[in-house]
C-alpha positions as CSV (number, residue, x, y, z in Angstrom):
1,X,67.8,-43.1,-45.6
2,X,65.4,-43.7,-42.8
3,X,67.9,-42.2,-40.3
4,X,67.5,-39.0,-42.5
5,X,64.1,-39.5,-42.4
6,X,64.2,-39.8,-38.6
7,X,66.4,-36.5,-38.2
8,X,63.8,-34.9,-40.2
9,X,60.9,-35.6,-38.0
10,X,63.0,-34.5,-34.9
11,X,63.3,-31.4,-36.8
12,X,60.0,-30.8,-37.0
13,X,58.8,-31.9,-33.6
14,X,61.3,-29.4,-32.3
15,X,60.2,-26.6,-34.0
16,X,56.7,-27.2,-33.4
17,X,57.6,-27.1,-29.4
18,X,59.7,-23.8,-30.0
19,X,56.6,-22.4,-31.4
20,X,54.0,-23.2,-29.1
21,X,56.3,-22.6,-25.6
22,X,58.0,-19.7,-27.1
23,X,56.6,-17.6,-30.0
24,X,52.9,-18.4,-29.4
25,X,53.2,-18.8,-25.6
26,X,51.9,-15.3,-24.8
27,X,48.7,-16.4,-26.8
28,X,47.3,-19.4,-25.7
29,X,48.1,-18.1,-22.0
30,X,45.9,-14.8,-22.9
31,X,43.3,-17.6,-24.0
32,X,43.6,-20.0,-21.1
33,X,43.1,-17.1,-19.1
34,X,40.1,-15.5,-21.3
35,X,38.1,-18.9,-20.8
36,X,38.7,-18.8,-16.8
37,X,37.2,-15.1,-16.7
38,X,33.8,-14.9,-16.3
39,X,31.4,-11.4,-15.6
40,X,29.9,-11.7,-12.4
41,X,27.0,-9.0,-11.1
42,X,27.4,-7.0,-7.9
43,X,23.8,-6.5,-6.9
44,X,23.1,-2.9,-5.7
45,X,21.8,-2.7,-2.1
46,X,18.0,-2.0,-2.1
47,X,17.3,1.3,0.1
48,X,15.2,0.8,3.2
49,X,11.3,1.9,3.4
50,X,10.8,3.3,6.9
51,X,7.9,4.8,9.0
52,X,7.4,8.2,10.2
53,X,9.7,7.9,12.6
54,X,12.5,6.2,10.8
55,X,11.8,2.4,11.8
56,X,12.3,0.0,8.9
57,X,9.4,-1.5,7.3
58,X,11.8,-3.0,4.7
59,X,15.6,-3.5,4.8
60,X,18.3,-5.4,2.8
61,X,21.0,-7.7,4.3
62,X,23.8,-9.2,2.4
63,X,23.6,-12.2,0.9
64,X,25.2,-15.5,-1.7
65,X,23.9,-17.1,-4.2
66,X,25.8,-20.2,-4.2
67,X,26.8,-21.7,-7.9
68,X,29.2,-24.5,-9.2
69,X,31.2,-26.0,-12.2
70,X,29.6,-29.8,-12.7
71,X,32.7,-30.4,-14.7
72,X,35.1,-30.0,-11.3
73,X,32.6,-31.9,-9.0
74,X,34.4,-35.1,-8.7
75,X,31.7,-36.9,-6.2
76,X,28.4,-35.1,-6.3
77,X,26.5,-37.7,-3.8
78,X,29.6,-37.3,-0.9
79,X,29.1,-33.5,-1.7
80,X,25.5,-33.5,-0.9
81,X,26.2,-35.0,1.9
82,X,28.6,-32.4,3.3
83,X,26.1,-29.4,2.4
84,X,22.9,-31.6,4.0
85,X,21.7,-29.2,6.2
86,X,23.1,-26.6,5.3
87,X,20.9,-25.8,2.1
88,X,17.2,-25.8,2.3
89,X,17.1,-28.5,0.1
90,X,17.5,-32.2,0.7
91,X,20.5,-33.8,-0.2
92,X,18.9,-35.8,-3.0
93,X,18.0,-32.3,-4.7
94,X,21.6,-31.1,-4.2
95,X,23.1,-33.7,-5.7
96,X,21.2,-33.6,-8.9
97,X,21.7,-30.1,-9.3
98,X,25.9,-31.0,-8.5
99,X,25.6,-33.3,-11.4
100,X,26.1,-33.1,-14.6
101,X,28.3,-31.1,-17.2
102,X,27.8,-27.4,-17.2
103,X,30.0,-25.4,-16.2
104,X,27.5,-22.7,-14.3
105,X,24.7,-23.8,-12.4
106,X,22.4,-21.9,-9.1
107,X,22.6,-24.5,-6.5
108,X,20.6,-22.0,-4.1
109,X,20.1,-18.5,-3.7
110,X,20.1,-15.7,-1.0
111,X,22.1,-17.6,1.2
112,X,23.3,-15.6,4.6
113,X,27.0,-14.6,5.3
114,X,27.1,-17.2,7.7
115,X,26.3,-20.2,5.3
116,X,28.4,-19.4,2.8
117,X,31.6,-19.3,5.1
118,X,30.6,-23.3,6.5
119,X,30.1,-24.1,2.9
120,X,33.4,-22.1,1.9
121,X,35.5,-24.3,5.0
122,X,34.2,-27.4,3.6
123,X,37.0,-26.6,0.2
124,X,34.2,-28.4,-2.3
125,X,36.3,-28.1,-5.7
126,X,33.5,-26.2,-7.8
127,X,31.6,-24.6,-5.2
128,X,31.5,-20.4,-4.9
129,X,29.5,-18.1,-4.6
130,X,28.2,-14.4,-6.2
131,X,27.2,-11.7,-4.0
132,X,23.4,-11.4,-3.7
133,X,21.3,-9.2,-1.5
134,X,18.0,-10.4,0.6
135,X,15.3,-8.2,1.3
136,X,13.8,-8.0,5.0
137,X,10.3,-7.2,6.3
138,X,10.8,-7.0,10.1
139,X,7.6,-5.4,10.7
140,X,5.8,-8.7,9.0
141,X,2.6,-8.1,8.1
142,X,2.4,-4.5,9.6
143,X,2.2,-2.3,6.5
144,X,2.3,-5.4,4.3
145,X,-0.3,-4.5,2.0
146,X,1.3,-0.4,1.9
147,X,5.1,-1.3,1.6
148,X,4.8,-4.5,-1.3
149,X,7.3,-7.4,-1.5
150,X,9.7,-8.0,-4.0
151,X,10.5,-10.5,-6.9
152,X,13.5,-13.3,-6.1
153,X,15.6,-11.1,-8.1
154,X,14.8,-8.2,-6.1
155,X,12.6,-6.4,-8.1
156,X,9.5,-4.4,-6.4
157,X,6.3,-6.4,-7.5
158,X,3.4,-4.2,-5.0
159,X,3.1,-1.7,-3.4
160,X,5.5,1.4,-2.3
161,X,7.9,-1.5,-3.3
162,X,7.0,-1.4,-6.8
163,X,5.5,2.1,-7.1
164,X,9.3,3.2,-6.2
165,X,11.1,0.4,-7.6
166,X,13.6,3.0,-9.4
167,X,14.5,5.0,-6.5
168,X,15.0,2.2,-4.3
169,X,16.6,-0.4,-6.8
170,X,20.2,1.5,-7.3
171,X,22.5,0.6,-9.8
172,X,23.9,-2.9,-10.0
173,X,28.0,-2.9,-10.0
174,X,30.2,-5.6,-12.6
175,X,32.9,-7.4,-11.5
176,X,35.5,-9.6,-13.8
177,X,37.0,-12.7,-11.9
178,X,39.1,-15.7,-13.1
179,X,38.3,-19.2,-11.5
180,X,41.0,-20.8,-9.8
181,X,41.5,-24.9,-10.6
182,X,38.9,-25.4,-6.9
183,X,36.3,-23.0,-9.0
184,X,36.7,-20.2,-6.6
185,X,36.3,-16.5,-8.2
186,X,39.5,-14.3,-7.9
187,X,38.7,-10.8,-7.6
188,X,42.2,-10.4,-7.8
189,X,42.9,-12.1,-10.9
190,X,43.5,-10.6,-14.5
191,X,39.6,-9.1,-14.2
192,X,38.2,-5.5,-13.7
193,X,35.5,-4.0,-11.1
194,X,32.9,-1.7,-10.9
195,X,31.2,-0.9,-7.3
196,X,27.6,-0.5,-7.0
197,X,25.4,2.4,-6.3
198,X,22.8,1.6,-3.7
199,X,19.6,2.5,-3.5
200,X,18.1,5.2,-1.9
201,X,15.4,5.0,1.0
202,X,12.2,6.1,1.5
203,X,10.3,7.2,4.4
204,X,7.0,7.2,4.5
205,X,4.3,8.8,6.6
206,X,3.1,6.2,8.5
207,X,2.8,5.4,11.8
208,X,4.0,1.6,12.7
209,X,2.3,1.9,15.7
210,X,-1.4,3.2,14.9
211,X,-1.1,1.2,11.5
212,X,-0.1,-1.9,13.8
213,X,-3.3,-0.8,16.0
214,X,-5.9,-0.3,12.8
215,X,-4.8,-3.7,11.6
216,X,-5.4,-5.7,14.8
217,X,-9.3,-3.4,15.2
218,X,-10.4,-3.8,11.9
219,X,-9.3,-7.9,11.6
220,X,-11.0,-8.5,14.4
221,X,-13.9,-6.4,13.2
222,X,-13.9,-8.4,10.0
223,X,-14.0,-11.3,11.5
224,X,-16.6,-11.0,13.9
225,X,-19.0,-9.4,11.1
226,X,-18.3,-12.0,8.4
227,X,-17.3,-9.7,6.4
228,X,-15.2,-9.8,2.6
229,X,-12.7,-7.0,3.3
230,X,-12.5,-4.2,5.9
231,X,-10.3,-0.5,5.8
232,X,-9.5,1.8,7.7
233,X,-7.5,5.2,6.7
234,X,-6.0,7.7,9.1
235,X,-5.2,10.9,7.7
236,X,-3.9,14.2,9.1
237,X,-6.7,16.8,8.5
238,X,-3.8,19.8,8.6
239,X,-1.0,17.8,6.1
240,X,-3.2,15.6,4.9
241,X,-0.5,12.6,5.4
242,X,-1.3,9.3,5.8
243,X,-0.9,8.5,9.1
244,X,-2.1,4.5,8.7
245,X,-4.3,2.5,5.7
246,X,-5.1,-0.8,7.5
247,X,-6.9,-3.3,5.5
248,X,-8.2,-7.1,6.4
249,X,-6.8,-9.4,5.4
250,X,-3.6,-8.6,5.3
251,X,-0.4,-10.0,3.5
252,X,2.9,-10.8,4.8
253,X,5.9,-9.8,2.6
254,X,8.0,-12.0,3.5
255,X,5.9,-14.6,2.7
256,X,3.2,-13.2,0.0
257,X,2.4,-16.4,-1.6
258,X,0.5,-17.2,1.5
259,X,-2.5,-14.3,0.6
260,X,-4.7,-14.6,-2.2
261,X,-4.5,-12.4,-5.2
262,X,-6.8,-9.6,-4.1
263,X,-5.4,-9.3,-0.5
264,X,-1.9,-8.9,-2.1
265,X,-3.2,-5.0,-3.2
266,X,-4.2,-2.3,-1.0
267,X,-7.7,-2.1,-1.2
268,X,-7.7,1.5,0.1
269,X,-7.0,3.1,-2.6
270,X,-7.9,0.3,-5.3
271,X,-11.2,-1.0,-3.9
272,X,-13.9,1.9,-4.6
273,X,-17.7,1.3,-3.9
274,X,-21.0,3.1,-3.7
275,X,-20.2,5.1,0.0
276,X,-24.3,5.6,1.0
277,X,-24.4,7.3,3.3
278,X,-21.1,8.8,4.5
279,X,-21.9,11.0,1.4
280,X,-23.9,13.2,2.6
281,X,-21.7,15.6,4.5
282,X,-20.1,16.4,0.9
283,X,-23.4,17.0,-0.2
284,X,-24.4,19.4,2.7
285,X,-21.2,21.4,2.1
286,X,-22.5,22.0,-2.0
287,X,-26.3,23.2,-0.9
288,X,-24.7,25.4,2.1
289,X,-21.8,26.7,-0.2
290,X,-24.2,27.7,-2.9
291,X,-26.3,29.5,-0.1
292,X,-29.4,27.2,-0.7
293,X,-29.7,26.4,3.0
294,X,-28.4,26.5,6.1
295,X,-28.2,24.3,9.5
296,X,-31.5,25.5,10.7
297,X,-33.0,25.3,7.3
298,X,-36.6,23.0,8.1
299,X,-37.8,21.4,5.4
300,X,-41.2,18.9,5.2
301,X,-39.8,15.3,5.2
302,X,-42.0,12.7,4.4
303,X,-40.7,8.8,4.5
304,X,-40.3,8.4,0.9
305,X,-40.9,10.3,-2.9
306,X,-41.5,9.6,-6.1
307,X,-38.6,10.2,-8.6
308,X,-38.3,9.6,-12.2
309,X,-40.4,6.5,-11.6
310,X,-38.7,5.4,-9.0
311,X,-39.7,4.7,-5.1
312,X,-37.0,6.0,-3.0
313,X,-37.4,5.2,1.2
314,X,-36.0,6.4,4.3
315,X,-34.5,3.7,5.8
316,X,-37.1,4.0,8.9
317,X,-40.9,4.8,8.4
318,X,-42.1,8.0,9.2
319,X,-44.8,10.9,8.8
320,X,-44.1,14.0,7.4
321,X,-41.5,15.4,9.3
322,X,-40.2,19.0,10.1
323,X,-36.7,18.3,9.9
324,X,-33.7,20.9,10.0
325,X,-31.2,20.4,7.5
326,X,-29.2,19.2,10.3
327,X,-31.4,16.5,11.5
328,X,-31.9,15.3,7.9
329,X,-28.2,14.4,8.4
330,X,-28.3,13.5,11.7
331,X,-31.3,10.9,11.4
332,X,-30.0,10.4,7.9
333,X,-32.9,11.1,6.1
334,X,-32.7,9.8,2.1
335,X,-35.5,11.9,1.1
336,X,-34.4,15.1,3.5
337,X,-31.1,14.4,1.4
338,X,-32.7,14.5,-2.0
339,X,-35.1,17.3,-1.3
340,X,-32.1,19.8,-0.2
341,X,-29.8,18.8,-3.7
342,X,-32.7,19.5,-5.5
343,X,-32.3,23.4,-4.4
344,X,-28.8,24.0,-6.3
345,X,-27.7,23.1,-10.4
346,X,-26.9,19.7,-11.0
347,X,-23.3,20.9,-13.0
348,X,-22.7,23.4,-9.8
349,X,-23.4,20.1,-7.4
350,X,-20.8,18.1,-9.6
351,X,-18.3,20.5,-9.5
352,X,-18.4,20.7,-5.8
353,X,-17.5,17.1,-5.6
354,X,-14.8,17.4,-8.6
355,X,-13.0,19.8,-6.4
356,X,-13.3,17.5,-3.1
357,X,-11.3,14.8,-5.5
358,X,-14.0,12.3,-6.8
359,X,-13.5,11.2,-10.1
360,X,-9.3,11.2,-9.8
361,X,-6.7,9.2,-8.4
362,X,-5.3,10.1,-5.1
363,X,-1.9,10.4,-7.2
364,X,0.0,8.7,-4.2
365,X,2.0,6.7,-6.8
366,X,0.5,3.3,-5.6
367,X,-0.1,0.8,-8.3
368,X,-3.9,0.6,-9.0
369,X,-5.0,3.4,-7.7
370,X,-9.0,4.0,-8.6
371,X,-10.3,6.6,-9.5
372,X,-13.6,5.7,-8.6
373,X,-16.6,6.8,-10.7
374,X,-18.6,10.6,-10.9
375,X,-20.8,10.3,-13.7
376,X,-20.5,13.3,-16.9
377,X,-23.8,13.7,-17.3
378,X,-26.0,13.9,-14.8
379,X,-29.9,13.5,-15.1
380,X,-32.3,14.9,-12.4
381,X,-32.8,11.2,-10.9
382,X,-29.0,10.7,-11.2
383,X,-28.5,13.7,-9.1
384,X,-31.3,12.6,-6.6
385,X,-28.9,9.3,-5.7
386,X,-26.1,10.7,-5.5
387,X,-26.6,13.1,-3.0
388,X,-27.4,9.7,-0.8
389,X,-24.1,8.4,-2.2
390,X,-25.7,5.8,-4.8
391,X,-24.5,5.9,-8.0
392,X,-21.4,7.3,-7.3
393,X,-18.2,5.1,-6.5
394,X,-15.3,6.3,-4.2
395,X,-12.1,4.8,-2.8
396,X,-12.0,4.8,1.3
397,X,-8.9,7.3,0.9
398,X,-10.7,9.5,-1.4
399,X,-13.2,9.9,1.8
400,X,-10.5,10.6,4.1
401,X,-9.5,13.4,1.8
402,X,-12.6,14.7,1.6
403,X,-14.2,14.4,5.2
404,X,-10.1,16.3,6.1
405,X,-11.2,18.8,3.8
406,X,-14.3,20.0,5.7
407,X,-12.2,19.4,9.2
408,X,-9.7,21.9,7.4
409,X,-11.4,24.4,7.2
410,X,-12.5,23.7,3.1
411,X,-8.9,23.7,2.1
412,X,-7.8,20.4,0.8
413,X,-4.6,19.0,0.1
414,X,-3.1,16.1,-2.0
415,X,-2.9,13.2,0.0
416,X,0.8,12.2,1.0
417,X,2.0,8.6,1.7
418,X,6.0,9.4,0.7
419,X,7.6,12.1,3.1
420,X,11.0,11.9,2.0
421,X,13.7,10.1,0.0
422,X,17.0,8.8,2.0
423,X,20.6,8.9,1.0
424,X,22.9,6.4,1.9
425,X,24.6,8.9,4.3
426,X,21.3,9.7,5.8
427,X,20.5,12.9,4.6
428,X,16.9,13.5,3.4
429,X,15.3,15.0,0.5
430,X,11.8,15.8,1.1
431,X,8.6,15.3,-1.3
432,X,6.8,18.3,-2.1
433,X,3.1,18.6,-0.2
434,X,1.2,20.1,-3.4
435,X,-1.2,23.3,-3.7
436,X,-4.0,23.5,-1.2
437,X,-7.0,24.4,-2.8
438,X,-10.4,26.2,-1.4
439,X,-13.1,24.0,-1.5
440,X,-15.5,25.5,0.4
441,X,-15.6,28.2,2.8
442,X,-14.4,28.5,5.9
443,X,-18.1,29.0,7.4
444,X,-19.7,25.9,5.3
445,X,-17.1,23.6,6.6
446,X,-17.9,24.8,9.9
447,X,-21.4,24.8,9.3
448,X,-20.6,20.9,8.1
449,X,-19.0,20.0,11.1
450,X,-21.6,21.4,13.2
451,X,-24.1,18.9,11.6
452,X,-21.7,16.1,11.8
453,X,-21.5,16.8,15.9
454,X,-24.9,16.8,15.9
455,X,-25.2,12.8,14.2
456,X,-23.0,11.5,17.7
457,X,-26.1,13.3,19.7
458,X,-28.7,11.2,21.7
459,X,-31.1,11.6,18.4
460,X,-28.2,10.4,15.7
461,X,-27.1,7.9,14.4
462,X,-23.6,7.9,15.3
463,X,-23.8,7.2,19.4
464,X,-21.4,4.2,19.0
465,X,-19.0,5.8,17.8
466,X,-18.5,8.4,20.3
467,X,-14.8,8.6,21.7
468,X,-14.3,9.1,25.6
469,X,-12.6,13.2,25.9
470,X,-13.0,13.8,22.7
471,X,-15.6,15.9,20.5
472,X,-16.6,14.0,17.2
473,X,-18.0,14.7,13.9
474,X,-19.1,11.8,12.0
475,X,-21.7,10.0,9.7
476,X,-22.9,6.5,9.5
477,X,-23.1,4.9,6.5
478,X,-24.9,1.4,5.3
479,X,-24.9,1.1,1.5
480,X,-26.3,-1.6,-0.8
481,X,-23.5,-3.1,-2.6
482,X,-23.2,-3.3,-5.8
483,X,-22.5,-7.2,-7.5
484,X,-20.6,-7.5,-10.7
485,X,-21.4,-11.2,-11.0
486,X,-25.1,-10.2,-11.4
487,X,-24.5,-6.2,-11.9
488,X,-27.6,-5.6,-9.4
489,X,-27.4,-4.6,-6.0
490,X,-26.5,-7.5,-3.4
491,X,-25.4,-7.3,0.0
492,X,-24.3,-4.1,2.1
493,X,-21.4,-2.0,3.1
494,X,-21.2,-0.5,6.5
495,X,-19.2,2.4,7.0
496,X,-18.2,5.5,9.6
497,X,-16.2,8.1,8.8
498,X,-15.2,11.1,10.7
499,X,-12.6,13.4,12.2
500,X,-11.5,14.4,15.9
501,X,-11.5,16.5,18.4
502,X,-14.2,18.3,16.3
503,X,-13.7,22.1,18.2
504,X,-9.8,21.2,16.7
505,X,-10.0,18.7,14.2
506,X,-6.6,16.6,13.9
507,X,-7.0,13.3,12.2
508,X,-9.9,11.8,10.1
509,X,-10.5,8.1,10.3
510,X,-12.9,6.7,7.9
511,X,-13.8,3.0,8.2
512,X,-15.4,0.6,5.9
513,X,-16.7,-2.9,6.3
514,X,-17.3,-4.8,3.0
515,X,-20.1,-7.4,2.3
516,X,-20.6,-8.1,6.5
517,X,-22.7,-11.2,6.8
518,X,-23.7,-10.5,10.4
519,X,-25.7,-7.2,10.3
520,X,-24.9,-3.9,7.7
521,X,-25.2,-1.1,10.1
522,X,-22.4,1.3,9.7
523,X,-23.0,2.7,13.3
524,X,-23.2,-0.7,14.9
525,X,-20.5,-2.6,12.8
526,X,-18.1,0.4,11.9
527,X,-18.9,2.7,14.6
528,X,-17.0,0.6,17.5
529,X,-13.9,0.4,15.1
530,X,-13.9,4.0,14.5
531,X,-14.1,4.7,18.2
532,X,-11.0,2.2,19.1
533,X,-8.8,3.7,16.5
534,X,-9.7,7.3,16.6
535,X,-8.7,7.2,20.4
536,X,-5.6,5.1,20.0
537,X,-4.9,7.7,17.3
538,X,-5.3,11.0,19.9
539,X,-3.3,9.2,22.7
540,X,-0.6,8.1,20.4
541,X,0.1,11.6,18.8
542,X,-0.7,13.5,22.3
543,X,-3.9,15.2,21.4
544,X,-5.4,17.1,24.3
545,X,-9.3,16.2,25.4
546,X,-11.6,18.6,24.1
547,X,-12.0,21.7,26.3
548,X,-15.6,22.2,25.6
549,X,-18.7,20.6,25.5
550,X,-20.5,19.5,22.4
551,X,-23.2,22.1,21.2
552,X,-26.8,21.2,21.2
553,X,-28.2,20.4,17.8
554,X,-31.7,21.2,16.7
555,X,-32.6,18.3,14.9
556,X,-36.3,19.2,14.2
557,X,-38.4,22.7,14.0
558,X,-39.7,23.9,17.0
């Protein structure tokens, strides 16, 4: 009986082992194998942002993010102690992350080419690596605050990074690999691939080197005036392209954690402000365009009037003068200022500076972009400050538009930051300029710029400012600021804005100092920066010296 029984259970066990190594063999391969597959991402390369010229602001490398399987690390301390300098962590930290019992685990990310292969010759059981990308910023800090940084995951997070995260990003690729018994991914294996599509680049219409130059001026500028923040914007007054937007302080992409918060933007376009009186050109070219006055116009300037209850000064004292309409800009006369927007509509006045571009976004596609503000409705004492530039708020590329404007002849432009998108191959697809639109006429503009030569004359306000060659046309500006703690005036801005050679104008370069604790005098704090840039600006693109002498101005009536 129990040798039946004992023939029975051989019966059994036999069967059983035909089944599972024969009939069912295919099966629990297919599910061995299942279990060793695993999806792993092929990271798109992230296109390149370049200057002007094609130098890289921002670049990709290849990279490894280095993983493991807890479950095949058979002695995590003696493996920390092989990859001990060779991860930026201690070895304590790698072990802890080598230990325990999942079966996928970052150990460390972005690792170069070069790191992986020592870690790959060491033959830790466990240890690979996924393909990963790193992004580069060799210019540093040049450009920082225009070009953005990325995310660890390689996702725009500022700037021209962010604003053009799509274009740049690609399309991530999928591979399938199985994990041999050491842990290592086999492309080859039973999985699948599919190759990435990298990103396109973007080039850009800065300059490295004037951008490089502004930063260096205005830092130092900063930094000497005590001041919160300083600009400065370069602009082409025939394209209207951007040819620098410098701003202090400054953040490093490669390391953005190191800047604060605000100095992580690009207060260029997202800072605006109360301008004072840099304004005042705009509102020249509204009472000339409306044919309310002209250059020699003389008008009876006393030191200060009486408006809607309210006292406003010249920022000198003064009898009753007989200014021209030029030397109301050139001595920057308030009052004079006031007294000529009085001659023209208020609705006709704010249209004139809708169509200069206050009140919208540049629309250069950087994040946080201001608008600034234009008041709707405008009362008789709101137009009286705002043809001073008070109570009106503008971005310092929103002046640069405007001041290229008059130095083109009335015809503005949209500003341009982006000049074309890059194929892998190279090839270049380039972003439409926009519309030009008449402004003003080609006779106020010139009118304009007359006025503005006459503020760098021995009797203006703009004699620091002058550039060595070169004709100028510029206005000073030194404007109360406006405190949000307190929402009442408190502190200053100094500005000077202008464009050069003024017989040809080529480039605009408006300059803006905010909250100086030593001084608030745009010509004597903004001025000098203006000058340094302006003329790095003319030698750097190969702008001829002015052929002709400066015209004399009459500032007051004979």
């Amino acid at each position: 009986m129990s040798l039946v029984l004992f023939c029975v259970l051989l019966t059994l066990f036999a069967g059983r082992l035909v089944q599972l190594q024969g009939l069912d063999a295919s099966t629990y391969a297919a599910a061995s194998g299942a279990d060793d597959l695993r999806p792993v991402t092929l990271p798109a390369m992230r296109g390149p942002i370049l200057d002007r010229d094609g130098d890289p602001l921002a670049r990709s490398a290849e990279a490894f993010d280095l993983t493991v399987d807890q479950t095949l690390v058979t002695n995590p301390a003696a493996y920390a102690l092989q990859l001990d300098g060779l991860l930026p962590a201690d070895a304590r930290t790698i072990q802890r992350a080598l230990t325990g019992d999942r079966r996928f685990k970052y150990v460390a990310k972005t690792l170069t080419p070069e790191t992986w292969r020592a870690i790959d010759a060491l033959d830790l059981r466990g240890m690979f690596a996924e393909p990963a990308s790193s992004r580069e910023y060799p210019a540093g800090t040049v450009a920082g605050n225009i070009v953005g940084f990325t995310s660890a995951e390689g996702h725009g997070l500022a700037g021209v990074e962010l604003a053009m995260d799509s274009t740049l990003a690609g399309t991530d690729g999928q591979m399938t690999c199985q994990l041999s018994a050491g842990g290592h991914c086999i492309p080859s294996g039973n999985g699948s691939r599919e190759a990435p599509t990298p990103g396109d680049g973007v080039r850009l219409t800065i300059d490295r080197d004037v951008q490089w130059y502004a930063e260096q001026v205005i830092g130092d500028a900063v930094a000497k005036a005590r001041a919160d923040a300083g600009i400065v914007v370069v602009m082409d007054t025939e394209t209207f392209e951007l040819v620098a937007m410098a701003t202090s302080p400054v953040v490093d992409p490669n390391d953005p954690a190191a800047a604060d918060d605000r100095s992580r933007g690009n207060r260029a376009v997202e800072e605006s402000y109360e301008p004072g009186s840099v304004f005042k050109p705009l509102t020249m070219a509204a009472v000339i365009e409306e044919g309310a006055a002209d250059p020699s116009t003389v008008l009876s300037v006393p030191d200060h009037v009486s408006r809607s209850g309210k006292v406003i000064n010249d920022y000198y004292d003064h009898g009753v003068e007989q200014m021209t309409l030029a030397g109301v800009l050139a001595k920057s006369s308030n009052v004079g200022t006031l007294l000529t927007a009085e001659r023209i509509d208020k609705t006709a006045f704010r249209d004139r500076l809708v169509a200069f571009g206050l009140g919208s976004k540049p629309e250069l596609g950087l994040p946080g972009e201001s608008a600034g503000g234009l008041p709707d409705e405008w009362s008789d004492l709101t137009r009286d400050t705002i043809a001073f530039g008070q109570g009106v708020a503008v971005s310092t590329v929103q002046m640069a538009s405007a001041y290229a404007t008059i130095a083109n002849g009335g015809v503005r432009l949209p500003a341009r930051l982006v000049e074309a998108t890059v194929a892998e191959d190279g090839e270049e697809t380039p972003v439409a300029s926009g519309t030009p639109q008449r402004v003003v006429s080609d006779e106020t503009a010139a009118a304009v710029t007359l006025m503005m030569e006459g503020v760098m004359g021995e009797d203006g306000t703009g004699r620091a400012a002058t550039v060595d060659g070169h004709r100028v046309a510029g206005k000073t500006g030194t404007a109360q600021r406006v405190d949000p703690a307190c929402s009442c005036y408190r502190g200053y801005n100094a500005s000077f804005m202008g464009f050069a050679p003024a017989d040809d104008p080529q480039y605009v370069v408006a300059v803006s100092l905010l909250d100086p604790r030593r001084g608030n005098s745009g010509g004597a704090l903004a001025g000098p920066v203006f000058a340094d840039v302006m003329g790095f600006t003319l030698a750097q693109m190969g702008v001829a010296p002015s052929g002709t002498e400066a015209p004399t101005v009459d500032l007051f009536a004979h």
